[in-house]
N, C-alpha and C positions, 0 to 999 in steps of 0.2 A: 688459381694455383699456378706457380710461376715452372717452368722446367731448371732441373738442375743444368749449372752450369756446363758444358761437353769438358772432358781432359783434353786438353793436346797433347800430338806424339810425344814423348818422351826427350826429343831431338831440339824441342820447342818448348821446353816447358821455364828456360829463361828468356822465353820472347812470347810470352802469352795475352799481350794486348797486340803484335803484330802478327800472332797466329790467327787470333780475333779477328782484326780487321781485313787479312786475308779470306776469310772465312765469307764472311760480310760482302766483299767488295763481290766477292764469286757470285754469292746469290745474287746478289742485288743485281749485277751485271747480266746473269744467266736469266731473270726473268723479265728486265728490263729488253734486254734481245729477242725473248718469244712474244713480248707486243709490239716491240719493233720488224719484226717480221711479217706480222698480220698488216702492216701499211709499205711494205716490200721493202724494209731500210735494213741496212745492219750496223749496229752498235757504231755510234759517232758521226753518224752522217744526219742525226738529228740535232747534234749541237751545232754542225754546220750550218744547220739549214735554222736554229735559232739565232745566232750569229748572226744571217742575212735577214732574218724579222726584223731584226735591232737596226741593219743597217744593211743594206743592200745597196751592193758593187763594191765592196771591198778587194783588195788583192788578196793573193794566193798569201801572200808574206803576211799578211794582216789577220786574215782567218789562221793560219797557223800558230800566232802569236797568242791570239784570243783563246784558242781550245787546247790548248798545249800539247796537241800532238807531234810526231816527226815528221817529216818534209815527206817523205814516200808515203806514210798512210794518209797524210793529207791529197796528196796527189792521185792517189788511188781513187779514193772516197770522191772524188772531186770530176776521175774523168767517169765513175762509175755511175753517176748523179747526173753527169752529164748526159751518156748514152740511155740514161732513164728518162731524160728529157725534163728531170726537174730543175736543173742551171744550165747558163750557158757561159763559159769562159773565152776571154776576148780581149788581144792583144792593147794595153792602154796604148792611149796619142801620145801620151808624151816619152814611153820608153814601148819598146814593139817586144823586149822581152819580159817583161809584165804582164801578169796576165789578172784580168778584172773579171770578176764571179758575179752576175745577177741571178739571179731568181727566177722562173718560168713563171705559167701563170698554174700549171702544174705542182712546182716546190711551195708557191703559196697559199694553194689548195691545202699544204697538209699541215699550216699550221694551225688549222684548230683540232684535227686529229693528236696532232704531237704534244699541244698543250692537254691537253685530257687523259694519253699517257699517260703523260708528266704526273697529272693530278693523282689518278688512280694508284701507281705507282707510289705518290708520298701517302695516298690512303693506307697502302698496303703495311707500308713501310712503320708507321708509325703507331697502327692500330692499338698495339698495345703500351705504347707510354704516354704520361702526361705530359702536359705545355710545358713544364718545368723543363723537364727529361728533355722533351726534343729541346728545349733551347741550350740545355747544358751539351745536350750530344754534340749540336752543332757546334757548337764554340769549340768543343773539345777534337771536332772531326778539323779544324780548319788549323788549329793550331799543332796536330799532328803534320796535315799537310805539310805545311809554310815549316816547320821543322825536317821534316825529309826533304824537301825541294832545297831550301838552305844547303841543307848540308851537303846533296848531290853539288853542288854549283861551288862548296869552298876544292881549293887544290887538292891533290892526293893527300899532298903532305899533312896537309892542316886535319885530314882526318881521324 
């Protein structure tokens, strides 16, 4: 038996797929944070630290690019990993104010923790729809995205 669908406030009720996916992003985020805290992380410091799986020693400019966060919470995230001893940042040879991110042998300790999150998390996530459903969600989640990011990025005017 499926639950009825919730009302949004009245405030929202001509943006009820973006009151939806507020809704979503919260949860999702809110409990993705209480397993990210059981391995001493806080929300984004694990796409950093998947980022460096992928490829380790990238710049600070590089990794910002890839997780599309801003320049301060990457930097935070970044000396905050550092005093945790999971990366170490380090001036490149070829420009001294660049700075090069590796990995400890501690930050690579935790990717098979982080990957089983991960897992757990799309368990949770998906428990109740079929293979169709998630393929359609996804598709429909990514094209939402690339539509808000777009349009953040046209001029005021064009808005």
């Amino acid at each position: 038996m499926t639950e009825p669908v919730p009302s949004p406030p009245s405030a929202a009720l001509d943006g009820q797929l973006s009151y939806a996916v507020f809704q979503l992003a919260r949860a999702h985020r809110g409990h993705a944070a209480a397993m990210l805290r059981a391995m001493n992380l806080h929300p984004g410091q694990e796409l950093l630290l998947m980022q460096l799986y992928d490829r380790d020693g990238q710049t600070q400019s590089e990794l910002l690019e890839s997780v599309g966060l801003d320049h301060s919470t990457v930097s935070k995230a970044l000396r905050r990993m550092q005093d945790a001893g999971l990366l170490t940042r380090e001036p490149a040879a070829h420009d001294r104010r660049v700075m090069v991110v590796h990995l400890t042998d501690a930050g690579r300790a935790l990717r098979g923790p982080i990957a089983d999150m991960w897992r757990k998390l799309e368990e949770i996530s998906v428990r109740d729809l079929t293979a169709e459903q998630i393929e359609a969600f996804t598709a429909s989640a990514y094209t939402i995205e690339r539509s808000v990011r777009d349009h953040g990025r046209r001029a005021p005017a064009d808005r």
